[in-house]
N, C-alpha and C positions, 0 to 999 in steps of 0.2 A: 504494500500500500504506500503510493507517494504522500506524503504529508509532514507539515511542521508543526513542530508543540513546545509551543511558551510554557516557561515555569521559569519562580520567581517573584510574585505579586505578592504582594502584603499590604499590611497596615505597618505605617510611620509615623513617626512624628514629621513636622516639617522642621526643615534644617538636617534629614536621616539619611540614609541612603538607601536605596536597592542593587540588586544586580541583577537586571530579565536576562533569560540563556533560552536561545531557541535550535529545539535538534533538528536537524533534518532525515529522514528516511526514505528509504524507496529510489534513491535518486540523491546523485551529489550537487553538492552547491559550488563546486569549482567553477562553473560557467553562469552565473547567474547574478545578475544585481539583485542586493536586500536592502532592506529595509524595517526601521518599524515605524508601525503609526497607533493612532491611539485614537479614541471616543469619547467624550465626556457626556453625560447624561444632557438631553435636549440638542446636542452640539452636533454637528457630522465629522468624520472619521478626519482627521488632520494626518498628514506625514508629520514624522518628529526626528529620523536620520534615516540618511542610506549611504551605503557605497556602491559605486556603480561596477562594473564589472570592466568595461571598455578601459576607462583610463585610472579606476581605483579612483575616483574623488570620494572623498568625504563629506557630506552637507546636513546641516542643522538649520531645523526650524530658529527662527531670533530668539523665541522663546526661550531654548533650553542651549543653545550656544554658551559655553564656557563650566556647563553643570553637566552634562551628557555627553559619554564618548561610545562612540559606537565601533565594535570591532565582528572581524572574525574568524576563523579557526579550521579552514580547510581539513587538515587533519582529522579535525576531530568532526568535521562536517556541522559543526554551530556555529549559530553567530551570538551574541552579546550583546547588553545598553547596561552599561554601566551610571546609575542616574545619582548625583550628588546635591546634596544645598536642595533638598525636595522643598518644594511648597505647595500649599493646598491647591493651587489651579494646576497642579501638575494630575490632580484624581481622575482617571481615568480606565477604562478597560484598554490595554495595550495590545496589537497584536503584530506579529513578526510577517514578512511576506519575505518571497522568493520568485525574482524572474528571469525564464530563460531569458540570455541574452540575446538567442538566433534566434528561438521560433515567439518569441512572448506570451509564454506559456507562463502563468504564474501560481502560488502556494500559497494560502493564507491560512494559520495558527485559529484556533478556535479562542484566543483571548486571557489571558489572564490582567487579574484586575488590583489595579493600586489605588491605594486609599492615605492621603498626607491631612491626615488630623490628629490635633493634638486631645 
């Protein structure tokens, strides 16, 4: 079965950290731009980082520039969001995606959900 699965999500304080890890199966992510994005109750789905595959950029929402690093891990076929300095508008359900970079085929995570209240 091709698919990715978020794990990782909690409850934080804000000022806390997390770390989301998304695995990949069925299919490697060496040829594939990722991504994650995220949802806030009443809000639509926002990108929040990706790296592209073609030239490896790194890009962040302004939002989370300077608190969010996104990486990831061929080897081990995951990717990571390493998220610092949480604040309450960071609460969201997050999810990880995966796209082919040839055919634009792409992978979405069923979600795991962050919550930054004290």
């Amino acid at each position: 079965q091709l698919q990715v699965v978020e794990s990782g999500g909690g409850l934080v304080q804000p000022g806390g950290s997390l770390r989301l890890s998304c695995a990949a199966s069925g299919f490697t992510l060496d040829y594939y731009s990722i991504g994650w994005f995220r949802q806030a109750p009443g809000k639509e789905r926002e990108g929040v980082s990706c790296i592209s595959f073609s030239i490896g950029r790194l890009d962040y929402a302004d939002s989370v520039k300077g608190r969010f690093t996104i990486s990831r891990d061929n080897a081990r076929n995951t990717m990571a969001l390493q998220m610092n300095n949480l604040k309450p508008e960071d609460t969201a359900v997050y999810y990880c995606n995966a796209e082919d970079a040839f055919t634009g085929s792409a992978y979405w995570g069923q979600g795991t959900q962050v919550t930054v209240s004290s």
